[in-house]
C-alpha positions as CSV (number, residue, x, y, z in Angstrom):
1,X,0.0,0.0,0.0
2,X,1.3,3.6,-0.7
3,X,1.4,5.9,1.8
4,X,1.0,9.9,1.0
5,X,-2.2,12.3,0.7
6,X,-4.0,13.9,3.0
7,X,-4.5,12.6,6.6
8,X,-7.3,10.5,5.8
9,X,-6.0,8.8,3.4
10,X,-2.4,8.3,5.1
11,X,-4.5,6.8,8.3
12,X,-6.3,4.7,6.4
13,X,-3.5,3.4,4.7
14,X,-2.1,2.4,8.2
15,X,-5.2,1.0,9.5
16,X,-5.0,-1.5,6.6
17,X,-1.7,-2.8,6.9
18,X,-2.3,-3.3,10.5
19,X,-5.5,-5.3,9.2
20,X,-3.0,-7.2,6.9
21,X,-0.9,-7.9,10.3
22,X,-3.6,-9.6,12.4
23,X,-4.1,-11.5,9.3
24,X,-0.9,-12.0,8.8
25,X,-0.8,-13.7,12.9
26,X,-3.9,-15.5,12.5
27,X,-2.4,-17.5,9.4
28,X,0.9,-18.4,11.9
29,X,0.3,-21.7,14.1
30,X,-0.5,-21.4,17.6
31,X,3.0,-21.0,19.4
32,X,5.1,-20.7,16.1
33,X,8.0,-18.0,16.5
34,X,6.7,-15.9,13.6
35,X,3.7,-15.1,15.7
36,X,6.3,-12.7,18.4
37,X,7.8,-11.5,15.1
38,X,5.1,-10.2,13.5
39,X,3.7,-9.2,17.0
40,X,6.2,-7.2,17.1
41,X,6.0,-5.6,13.6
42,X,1.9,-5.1,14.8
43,X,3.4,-2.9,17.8
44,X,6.3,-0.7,16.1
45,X,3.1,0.1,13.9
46,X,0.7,0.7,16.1
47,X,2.9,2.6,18.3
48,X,3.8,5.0,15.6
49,X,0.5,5.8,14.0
50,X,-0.8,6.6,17.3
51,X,1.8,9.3,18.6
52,X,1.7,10.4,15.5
53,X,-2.4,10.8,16.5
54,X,-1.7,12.4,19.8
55,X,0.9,14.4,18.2
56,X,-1.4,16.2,15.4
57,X,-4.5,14.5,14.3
58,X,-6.5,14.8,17.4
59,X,-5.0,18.6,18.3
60,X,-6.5,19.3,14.8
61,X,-9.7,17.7,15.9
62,X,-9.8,19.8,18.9
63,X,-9.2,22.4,17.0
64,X,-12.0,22.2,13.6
65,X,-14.5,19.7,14.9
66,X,-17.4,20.6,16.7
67,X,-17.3,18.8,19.9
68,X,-14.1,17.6,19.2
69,X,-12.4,17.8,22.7
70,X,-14.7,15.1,23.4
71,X,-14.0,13.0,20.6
72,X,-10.6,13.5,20.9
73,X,-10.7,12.4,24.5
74,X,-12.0,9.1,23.9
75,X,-9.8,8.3,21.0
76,X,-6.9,8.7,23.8
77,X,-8.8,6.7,25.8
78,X,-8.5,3.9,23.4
79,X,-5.2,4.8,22.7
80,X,-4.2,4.2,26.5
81,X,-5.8,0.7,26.4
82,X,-4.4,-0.4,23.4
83,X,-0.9,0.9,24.6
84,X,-1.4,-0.9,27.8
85,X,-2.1,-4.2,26.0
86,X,1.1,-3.6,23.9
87,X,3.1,-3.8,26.6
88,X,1.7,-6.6,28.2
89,X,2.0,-8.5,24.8
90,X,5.4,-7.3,24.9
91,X,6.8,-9.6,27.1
92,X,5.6,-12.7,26.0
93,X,6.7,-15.7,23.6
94,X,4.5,-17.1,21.2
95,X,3.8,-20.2,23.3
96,X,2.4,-18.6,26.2
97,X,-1.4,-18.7,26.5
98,X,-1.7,-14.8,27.4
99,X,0.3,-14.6,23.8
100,X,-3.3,-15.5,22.0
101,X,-5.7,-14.1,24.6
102,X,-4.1,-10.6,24.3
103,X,-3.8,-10.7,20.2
104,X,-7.2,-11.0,19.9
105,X,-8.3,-8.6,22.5
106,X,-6.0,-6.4,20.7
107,X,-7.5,-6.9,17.4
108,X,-11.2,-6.6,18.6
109,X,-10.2,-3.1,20.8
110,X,-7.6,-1.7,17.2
111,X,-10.7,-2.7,14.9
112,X,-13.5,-1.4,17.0
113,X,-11.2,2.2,17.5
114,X,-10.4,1.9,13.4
115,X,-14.0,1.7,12.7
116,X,-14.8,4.7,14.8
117,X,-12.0,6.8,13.3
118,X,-13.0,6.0,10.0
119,X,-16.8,6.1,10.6
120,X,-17.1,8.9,12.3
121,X,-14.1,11.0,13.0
122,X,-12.9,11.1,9.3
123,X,-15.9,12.3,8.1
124,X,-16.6,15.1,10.5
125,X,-12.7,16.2,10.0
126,X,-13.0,16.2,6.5
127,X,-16.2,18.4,6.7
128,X,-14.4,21.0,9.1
129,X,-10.9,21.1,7.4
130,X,-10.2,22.6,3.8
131,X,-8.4,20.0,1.4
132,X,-4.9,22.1,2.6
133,X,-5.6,21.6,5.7
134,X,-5.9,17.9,5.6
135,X,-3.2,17.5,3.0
136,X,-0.6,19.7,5.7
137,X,-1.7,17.4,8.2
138,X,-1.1,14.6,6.0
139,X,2.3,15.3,5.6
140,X,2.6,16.2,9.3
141,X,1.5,12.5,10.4
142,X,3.9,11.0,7.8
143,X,7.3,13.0,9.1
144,X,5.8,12.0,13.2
145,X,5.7,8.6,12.3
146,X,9.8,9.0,11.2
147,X,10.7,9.8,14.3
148,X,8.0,8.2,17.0
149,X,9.1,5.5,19.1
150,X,8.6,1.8,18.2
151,X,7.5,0.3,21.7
152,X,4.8,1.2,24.3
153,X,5.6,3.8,26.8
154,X,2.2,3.9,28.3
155,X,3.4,6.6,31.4
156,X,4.6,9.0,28.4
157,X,2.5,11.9,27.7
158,X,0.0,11.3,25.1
159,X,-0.6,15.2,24.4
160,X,0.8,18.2,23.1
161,X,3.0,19.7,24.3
162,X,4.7,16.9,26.0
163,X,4.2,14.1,23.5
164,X,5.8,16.6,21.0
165,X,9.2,17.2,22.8
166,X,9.6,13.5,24.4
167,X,8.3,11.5,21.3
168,X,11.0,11.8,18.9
169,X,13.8,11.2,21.9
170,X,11.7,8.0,22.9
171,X,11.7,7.2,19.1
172,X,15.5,7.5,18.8
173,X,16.4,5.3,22.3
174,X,13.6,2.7,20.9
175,X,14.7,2.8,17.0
176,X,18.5,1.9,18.3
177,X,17.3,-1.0,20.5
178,X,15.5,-2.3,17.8
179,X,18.5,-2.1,15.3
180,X,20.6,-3.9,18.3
181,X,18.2,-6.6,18.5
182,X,16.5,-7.0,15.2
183,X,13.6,-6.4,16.4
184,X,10.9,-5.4,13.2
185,X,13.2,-7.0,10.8
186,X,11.9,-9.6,9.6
């Protein structure tokens, strides 16, 4: 899938490849190694498309939306869980039982929040934003996910203007354990 556009389409471009991911951990056998690996792909995604989220797509919603410190709000609220649940996956090899239990809570929790975005949040942001607006952010949410970090940090802050001066340092200290380890390489 190509990534680019406008925020909308960018998002939406993420939300399917982490479709393809659970797909992609479904189709492993209960246990097999490849499950942690691609577990582990799932989270450096996740991970980044939601700072990148907290870092400008729900400020922006805050900002044009009517009502949308409320939305906003609950979108972190998911956020939190699903962060939570990353970490506790984290952890864990492919054999253990949690390993299963928490994938598909995760999966149910990502696709219920995906179809909320998507159903709801898109189309009101799309209605309050001029195409420049939404192309800007766009681009915004691509260079955040450069630089987000890669693992769960569910203490960090989740709003600006923390989230925007600890995020990319995170992202640095998280991308280099990941090149030591090879984690997300495969």
């Amino acid at each position: 899938m190509g990534h680019g556009g406008n925020v909308i389409a960018e998002l939406t471009t993420d939300h399917r490849e982490v479709d393809e991911l659970f797909a992609q951990i479904e189709a492993q056998q209960v246990g097999d190694p490849r499950r942690r690996e691609l577990a582990d792909e799932l989270t450096i995604e996740l991970v980044r498309h939601s700072v990148a989220e907290e870092m400008h797509l729900y400020p922006a919603v805050r900002e044009h939306v009517e009502g949308g410190g409320e939305i906003a709000d609950k979108e972190l609220t998911d956020h939190a869980q699903v962060e939570q649940h990353l970490k506790d996956l984290e952890g864990l090899d492919a054999e253990d039982p949690q390993f299963n239990h928490l994938v598909a809570k995760l999966k149910l929790e990502v696709s219920e929040h995906v179809r909320d975005e998507e159903d709801r949040l898109f189309p009101l942001l799309a209605a309050a934003c001029t195409p420049e607006v939404l192309d800007d952010l766009g681009g915004k949410i691509r260079t955040a996910k450069k630089t987000a970090p890669t693992r769960p940090h569910p203490s960090a802050p989740d709003t600006p203007p923390g989230n925007k001066l600890l995020g990319p340092g995170t992202g640095l200290v998280d991308r280099a354990r990941d090149l030591l380890t090879g984690r997300g390489k495969s």
